[in-house]
N, C-alpha and C positions, 0 to 999 in steps of 0.2 A: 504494500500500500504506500510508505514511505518514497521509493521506488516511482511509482505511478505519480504523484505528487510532486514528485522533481522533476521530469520528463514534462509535464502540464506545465510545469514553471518556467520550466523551460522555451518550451514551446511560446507560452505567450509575450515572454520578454522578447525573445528574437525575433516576432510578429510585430510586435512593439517598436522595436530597435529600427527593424524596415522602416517599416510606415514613417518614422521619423525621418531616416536618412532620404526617403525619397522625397519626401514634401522638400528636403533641405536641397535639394536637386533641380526641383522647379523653381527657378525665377523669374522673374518677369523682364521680357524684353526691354529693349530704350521704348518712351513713349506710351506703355502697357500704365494700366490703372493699378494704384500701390497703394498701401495703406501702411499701419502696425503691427499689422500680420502678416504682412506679405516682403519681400525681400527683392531689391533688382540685380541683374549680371551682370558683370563683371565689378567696372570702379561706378555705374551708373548708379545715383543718389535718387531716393522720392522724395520729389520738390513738391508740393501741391498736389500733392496725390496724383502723380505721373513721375513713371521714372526719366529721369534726363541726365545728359554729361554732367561730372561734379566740374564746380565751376559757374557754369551758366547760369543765367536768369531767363531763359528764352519760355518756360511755361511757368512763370510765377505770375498769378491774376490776384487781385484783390477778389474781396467776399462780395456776392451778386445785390446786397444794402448798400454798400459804399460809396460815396460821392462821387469815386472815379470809377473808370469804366473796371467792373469784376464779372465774374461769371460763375464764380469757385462757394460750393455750398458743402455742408456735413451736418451733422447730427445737433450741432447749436447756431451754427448760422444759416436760415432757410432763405428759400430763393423771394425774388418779390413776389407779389402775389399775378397770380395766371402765369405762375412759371412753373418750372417743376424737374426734381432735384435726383439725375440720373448719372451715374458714376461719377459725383463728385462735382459735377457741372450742372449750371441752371440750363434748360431748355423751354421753350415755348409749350404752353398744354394745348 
């Protein structure tokens, strides 16, 4: 029984261990939608919830409220209203 019990433990740690290692395998392209949970390849940074070269400022928008022109919304800054807030970006509803 002992025996059975380490083999099982076995098993699902090394199940475990994958599943890990492969998520850590997917990253997200330059350009691809990024977050806190997600990760880009190679030296590529998420600036604004897109990944881009480190360095640049070419996809940093202000928030879609803001005086100047934004477009960039999340889970406490929502878009104006009859907008509507898809991968991170305001779009038209």
């Amino acid at each position: 029984m002992k025996n059975l019990f380490l083999i099982l433990s076995l098993a699902i740690l090394t199940f475990a261990l994958s599943k890990s290692l492969k998520s850590k395998t997917n990253c997200i392209q330059y350009g691809g939608d990024c977050d806190f949970t997600s990760f880009c390849c190679g030296s590529n940074k998420c600036k604004d919830y897109r990944c881009s070269l480190k360095g640049t400022k070419d996809n940093q928008l202000g928030w879609d409220k803001s005086k100047k022109e934004g477009n960039k919304c999340d889970w406490f800054h929502h878009c104006k209203k009859g907008r509507k807030c898809m991968s991170h970006r305001c779009y038209d509803s």
